[in-house]
VEXDOMI-499650 format. One record per residue: x, y, z of N, C-alpha, C in turn; residue in three letters; residue number from 1. Coordinates in Angstrom, 3 decimals. Last residue first. Layout:
BEGIN
+----------+----------+----------+----------+----------+----------+----------+----------+----------+-------+------+
:      n_X :      n_Y :      n_Z :     ca_X :     ca_Y :     ca_Z :      c_X :      c_Y :      c_Z : vexba : pafi :
+----------+----------+----------+----------+----------+----------+----------+----------+----------+-------+------+
:        X :        Y :        Z :        X :        Y :        Z :        X :        Y :        Z :   ALA :  NUM :
...
+----------+----------+----------+----------+----------+----------+----------+----------+----------+-------+------+
This chain:
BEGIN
+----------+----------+----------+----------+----------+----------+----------+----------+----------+-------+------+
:      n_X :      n_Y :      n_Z :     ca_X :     ca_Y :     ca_Z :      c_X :      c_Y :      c_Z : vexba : pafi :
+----------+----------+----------+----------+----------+----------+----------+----------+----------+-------+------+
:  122.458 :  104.375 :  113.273 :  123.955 :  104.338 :  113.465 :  124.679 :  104.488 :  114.721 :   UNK :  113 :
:  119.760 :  103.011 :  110.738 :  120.808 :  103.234 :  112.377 :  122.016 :  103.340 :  111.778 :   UNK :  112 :
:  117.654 :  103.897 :  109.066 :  118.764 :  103.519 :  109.099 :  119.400 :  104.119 :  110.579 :   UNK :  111 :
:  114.091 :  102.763 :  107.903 :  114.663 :  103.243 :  108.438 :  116.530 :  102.319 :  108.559 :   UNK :  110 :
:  110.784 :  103.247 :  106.741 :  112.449 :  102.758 :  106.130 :  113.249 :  103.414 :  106.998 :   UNK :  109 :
:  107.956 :  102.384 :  108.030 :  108.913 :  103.469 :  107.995 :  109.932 :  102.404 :  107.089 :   UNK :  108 :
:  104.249 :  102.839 :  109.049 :  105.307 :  101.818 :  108.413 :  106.420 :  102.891 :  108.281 :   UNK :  107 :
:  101.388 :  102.191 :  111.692 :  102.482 :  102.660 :  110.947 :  104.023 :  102.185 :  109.892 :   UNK :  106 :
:   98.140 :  101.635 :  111.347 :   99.675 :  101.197 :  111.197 :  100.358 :  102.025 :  110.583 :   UNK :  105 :
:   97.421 :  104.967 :  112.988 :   97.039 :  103.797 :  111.819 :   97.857 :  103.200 :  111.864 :   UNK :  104 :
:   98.206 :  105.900 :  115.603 :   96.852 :  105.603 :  115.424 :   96.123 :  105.306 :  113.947 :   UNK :  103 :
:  100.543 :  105.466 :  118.044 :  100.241 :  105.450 :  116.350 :   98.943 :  105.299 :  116.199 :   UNK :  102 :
:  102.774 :  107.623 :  119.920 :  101.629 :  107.478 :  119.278 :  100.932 :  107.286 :  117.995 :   UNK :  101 :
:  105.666 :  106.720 :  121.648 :  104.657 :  107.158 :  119.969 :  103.482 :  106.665 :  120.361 :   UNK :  100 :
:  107.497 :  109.622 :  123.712 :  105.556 :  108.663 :  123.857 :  105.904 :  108.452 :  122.121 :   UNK :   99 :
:  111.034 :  109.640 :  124.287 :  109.289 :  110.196 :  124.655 :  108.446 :  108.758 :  124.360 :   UNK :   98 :
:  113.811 :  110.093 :  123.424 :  113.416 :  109.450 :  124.207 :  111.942 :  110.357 :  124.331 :   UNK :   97 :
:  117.531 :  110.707 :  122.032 :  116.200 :  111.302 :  121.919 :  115.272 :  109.711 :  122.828 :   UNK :   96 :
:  119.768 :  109.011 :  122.193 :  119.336 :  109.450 :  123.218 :  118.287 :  109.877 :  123.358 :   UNK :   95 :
:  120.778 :  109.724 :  118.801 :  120.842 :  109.063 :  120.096 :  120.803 :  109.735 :  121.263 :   UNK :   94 :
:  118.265 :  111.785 :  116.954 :  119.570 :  111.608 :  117.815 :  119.606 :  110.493 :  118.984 :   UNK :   93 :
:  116.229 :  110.842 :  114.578 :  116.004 :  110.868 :  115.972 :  117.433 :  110.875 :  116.629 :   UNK :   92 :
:  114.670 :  112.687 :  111.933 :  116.121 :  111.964 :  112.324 :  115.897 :  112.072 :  113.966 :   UNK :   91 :
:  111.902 :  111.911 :  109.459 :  112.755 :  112.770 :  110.786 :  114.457 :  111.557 :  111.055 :   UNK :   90 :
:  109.942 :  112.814 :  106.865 :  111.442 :  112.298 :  107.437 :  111.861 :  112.869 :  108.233 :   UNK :   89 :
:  106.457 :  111.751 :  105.413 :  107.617 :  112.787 :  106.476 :  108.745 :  111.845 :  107.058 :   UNK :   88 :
:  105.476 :  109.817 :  103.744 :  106.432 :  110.956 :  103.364 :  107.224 :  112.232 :  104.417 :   UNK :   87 :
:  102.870 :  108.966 :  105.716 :  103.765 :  108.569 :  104.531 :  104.587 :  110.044 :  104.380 :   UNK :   86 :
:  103.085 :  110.553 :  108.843 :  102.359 :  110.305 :  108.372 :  103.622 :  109.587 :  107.163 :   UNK :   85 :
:  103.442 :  112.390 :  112.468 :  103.962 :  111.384 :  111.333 :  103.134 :  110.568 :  110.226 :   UNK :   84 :
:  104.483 :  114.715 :  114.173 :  103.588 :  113.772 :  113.363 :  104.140 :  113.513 :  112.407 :   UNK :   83 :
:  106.263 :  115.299 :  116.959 :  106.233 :  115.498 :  115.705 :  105.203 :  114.516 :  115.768 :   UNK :   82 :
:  106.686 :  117.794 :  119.701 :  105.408 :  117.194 :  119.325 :  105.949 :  117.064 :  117.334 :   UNK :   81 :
:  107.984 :  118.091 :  122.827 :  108.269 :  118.337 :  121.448 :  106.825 :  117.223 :  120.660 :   UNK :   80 :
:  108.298 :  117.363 :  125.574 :  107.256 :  118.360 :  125.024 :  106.989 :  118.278 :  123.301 :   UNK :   79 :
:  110.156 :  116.211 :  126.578 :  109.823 :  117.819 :  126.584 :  109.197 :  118.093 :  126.046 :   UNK :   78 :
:  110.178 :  113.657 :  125.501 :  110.029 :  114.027 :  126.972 :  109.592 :  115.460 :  127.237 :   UNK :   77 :
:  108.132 :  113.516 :  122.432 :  109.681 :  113.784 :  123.089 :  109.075 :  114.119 :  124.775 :   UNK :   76 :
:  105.963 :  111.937 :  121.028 :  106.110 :  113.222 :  121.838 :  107.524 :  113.003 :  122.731 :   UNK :   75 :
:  105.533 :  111.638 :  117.433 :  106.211 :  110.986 :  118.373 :  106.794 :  111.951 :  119.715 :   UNK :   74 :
:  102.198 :  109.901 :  115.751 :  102.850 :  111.466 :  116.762 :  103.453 :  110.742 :  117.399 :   UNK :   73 :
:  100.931 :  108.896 :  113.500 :  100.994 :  109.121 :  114.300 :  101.731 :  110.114 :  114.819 :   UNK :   72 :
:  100.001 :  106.305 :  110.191 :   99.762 :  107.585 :  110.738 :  100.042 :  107.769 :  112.415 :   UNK :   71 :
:  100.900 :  105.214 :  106.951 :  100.073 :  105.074 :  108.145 :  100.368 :  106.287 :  109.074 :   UNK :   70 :
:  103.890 :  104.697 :  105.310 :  102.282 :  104.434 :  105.864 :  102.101 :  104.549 :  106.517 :   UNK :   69 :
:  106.452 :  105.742 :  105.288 :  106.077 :  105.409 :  104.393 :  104.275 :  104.895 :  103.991 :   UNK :   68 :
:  108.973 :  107.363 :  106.895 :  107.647 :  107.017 :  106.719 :  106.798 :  106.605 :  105.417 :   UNK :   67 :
:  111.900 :  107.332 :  107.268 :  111.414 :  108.018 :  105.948 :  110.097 :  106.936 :  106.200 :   UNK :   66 :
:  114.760 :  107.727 :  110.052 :  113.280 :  107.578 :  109.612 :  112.448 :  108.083 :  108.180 :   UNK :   65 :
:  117.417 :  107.460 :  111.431 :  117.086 :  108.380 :  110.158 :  115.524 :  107.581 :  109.768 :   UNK :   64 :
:  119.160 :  106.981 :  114.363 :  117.630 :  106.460 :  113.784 :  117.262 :  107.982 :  112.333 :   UNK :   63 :
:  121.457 :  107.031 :  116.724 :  120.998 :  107.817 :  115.620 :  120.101 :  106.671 :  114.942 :   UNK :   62 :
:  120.389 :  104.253 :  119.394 :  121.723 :  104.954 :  118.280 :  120.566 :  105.851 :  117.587 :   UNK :   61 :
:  118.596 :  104.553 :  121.184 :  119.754 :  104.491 :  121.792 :  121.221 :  104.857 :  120.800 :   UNK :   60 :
:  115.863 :  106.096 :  121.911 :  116.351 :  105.435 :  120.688 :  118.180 :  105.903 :  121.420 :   UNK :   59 :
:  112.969 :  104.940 :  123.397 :  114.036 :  105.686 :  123.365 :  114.890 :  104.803 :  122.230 :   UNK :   58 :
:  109.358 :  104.993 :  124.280 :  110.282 :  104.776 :  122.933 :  111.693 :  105.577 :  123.643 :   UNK :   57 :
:  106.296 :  104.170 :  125.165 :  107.466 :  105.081 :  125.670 :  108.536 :  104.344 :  124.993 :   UNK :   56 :
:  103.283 :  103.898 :  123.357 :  104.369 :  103.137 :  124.190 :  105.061 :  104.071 :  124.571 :   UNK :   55 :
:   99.938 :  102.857 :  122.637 :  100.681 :  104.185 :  122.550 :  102.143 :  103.036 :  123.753 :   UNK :   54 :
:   98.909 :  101.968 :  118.856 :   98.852 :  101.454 :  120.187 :   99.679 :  103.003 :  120.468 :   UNK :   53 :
:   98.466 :  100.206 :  115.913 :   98.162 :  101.176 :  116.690 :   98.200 :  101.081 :  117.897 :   UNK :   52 :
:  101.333 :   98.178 :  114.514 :   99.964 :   98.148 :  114.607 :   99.724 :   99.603 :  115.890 :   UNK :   51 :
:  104.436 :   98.782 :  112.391 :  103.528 :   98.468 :  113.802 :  102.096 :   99.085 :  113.884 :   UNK :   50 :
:  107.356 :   98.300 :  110.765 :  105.437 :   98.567 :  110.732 :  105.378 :   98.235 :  112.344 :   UNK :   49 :
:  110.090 :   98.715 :  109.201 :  109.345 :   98.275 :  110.092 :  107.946 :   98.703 :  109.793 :   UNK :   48 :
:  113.404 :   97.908 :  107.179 :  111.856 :   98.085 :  107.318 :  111.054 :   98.132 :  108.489 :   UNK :   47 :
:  116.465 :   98.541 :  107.259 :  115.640 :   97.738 :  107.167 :  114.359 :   98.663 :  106.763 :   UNK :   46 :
:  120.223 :   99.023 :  108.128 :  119.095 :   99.699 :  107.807 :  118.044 :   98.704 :  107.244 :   UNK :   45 :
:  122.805 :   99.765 :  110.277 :  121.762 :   98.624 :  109.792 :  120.910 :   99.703 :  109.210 :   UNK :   44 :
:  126.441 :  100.152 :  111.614 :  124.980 :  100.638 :  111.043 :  124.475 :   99.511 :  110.132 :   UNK :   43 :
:  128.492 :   98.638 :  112.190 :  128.543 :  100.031 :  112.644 :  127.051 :  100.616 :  112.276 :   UNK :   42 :
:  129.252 :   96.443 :  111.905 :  127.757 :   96.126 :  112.703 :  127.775 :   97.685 :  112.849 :   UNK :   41 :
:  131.160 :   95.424 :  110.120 :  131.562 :   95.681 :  111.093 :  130.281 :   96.234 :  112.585 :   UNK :   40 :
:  129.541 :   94.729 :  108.087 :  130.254 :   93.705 :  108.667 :  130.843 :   94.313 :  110.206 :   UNK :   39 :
:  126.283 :   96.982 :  107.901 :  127.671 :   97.125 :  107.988 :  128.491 :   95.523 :  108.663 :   UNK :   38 :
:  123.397 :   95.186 :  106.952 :  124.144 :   95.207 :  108.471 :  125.189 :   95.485 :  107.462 :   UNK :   37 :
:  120.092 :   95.318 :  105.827 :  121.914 :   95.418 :  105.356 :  122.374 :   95.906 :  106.898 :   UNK :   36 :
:  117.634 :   94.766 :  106.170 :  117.896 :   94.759 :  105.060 :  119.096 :   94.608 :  104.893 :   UNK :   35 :
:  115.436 :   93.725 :  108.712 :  116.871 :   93.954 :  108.153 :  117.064 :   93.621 :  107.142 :   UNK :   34 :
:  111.965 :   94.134 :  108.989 :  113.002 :   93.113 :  108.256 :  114.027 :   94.310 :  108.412 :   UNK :   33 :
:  109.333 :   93.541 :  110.970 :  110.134 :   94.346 :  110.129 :  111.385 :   93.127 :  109.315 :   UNK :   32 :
:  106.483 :   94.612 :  113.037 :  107.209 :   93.568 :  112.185 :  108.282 :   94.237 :  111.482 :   UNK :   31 :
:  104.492 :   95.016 :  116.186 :  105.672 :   95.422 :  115.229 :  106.230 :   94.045 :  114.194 :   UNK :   30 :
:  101.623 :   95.917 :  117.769 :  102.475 :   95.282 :  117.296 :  103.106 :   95.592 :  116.100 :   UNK :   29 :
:  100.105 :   97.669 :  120.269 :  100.978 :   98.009 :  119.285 :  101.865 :   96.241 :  119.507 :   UNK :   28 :
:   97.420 :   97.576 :  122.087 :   98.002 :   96.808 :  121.546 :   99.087 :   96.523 :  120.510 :   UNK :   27 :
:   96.376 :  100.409 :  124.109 :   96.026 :   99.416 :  122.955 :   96.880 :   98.277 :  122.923 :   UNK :   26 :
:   99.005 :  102.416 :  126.082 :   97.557 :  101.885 :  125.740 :   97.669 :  101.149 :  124.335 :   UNK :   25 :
:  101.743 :  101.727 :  126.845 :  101.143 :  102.370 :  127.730 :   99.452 :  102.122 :  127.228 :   UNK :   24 :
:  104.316 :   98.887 :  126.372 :  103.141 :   99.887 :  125.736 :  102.308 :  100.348 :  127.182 :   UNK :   23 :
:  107.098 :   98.573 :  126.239 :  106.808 :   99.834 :  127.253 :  105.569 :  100.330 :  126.691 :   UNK :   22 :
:  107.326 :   96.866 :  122.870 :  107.669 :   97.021 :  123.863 :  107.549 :   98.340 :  125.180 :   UNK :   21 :
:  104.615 :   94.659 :  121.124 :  105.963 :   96.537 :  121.378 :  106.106 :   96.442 :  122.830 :   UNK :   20 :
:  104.866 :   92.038 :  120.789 :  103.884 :   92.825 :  120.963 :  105.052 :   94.258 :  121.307 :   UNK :   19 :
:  106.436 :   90.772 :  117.097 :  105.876 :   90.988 :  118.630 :  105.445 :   92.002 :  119.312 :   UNK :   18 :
:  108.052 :   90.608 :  114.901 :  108.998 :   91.257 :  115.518 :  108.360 :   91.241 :  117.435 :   UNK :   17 :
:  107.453 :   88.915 :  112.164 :  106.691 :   89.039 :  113.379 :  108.510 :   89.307 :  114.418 :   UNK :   16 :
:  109.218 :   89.898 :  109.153 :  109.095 :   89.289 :  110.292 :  108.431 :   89.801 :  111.414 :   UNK :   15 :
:  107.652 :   91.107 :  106.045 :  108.707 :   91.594 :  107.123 :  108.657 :   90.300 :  107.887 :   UNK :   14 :
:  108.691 :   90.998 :  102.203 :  108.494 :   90.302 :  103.752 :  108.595 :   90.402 :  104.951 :   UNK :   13 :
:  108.520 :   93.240 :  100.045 :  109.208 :   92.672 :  101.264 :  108.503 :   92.183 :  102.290 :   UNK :   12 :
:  107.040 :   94.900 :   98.755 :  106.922 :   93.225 :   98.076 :  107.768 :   92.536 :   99.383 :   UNK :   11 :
:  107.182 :   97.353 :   98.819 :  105.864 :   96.556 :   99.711 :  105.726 :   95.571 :   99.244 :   UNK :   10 :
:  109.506 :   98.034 :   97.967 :  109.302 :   98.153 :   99.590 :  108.335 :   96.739 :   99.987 :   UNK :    9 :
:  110.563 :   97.310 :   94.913 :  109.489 :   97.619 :   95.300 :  109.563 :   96.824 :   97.018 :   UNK :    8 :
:  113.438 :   97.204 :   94.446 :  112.750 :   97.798 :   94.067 :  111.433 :   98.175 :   94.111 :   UNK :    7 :
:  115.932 :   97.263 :   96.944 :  114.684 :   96.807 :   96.923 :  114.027 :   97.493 :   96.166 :   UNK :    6 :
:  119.478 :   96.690 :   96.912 :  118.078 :   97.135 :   96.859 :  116.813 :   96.751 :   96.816 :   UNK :    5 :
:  123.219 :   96.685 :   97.722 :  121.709 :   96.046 :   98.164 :  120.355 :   97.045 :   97.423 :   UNK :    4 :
:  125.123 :   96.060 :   95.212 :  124.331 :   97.077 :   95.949 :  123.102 :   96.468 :   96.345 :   UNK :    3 :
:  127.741 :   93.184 :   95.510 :  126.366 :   94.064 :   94.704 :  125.904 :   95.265 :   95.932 :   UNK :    2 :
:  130.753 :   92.183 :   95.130 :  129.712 :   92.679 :   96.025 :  128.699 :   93.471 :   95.214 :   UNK :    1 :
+----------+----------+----------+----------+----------+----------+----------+----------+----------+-------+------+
């Protein structure tokens, strides 16, 4: 077995993933790629992007996020207000749930669990 890697992100191919899902304004579209599924499916981690738009987002497993392009704000039901730009890392708990707002494409590395 080898270690999965990718030495350069932005040589990866993503897949047309389609128009986002619960969009509230614009046109947010998403692409991405799976990179590594646990056999036992306990956790994935990949790539995504999506085009500017605003939607209602819930995240059903833990989500570890490391931004990598582009630009927005993800508003939690309560209020909570993060931005997001290249280089900020959030962790979204299962269950966390609000608005994104992207207003450049956005791109991330991200890992479920």
């Amino acid at each position: 077995m080898t270690t999965p890697n990718w030495p350069d992100a932005a040589l990866v191919a993503l897949d047309d993933w389609g128009p986002g899902a619960n969009t509230i304004a614009g046109n947010p579209h998403a692409s991405g790629k799976i990179l590594s599924v646990n056999a036992d499916g306990s956790s994935e981690c990949g790539l995504w992007s999506c085009t500017p738009g605003t939607r209602k987002v819930a995240f059903a497993t833990d989500e570890f996020c490391y931004f990598i392009g582009g630009r927005g704000t993800y508003v939690r039901d309560s209020g909570e207000e993060i931005p997001v730009q290249a280089g900020a890392v959030v962790f979204f708990p299962a269950g966390w749930a609000g608005t994104s707002i992207i207003t450049e494409t956005l791109s991330k590395a991200f890992m479920c669990r």
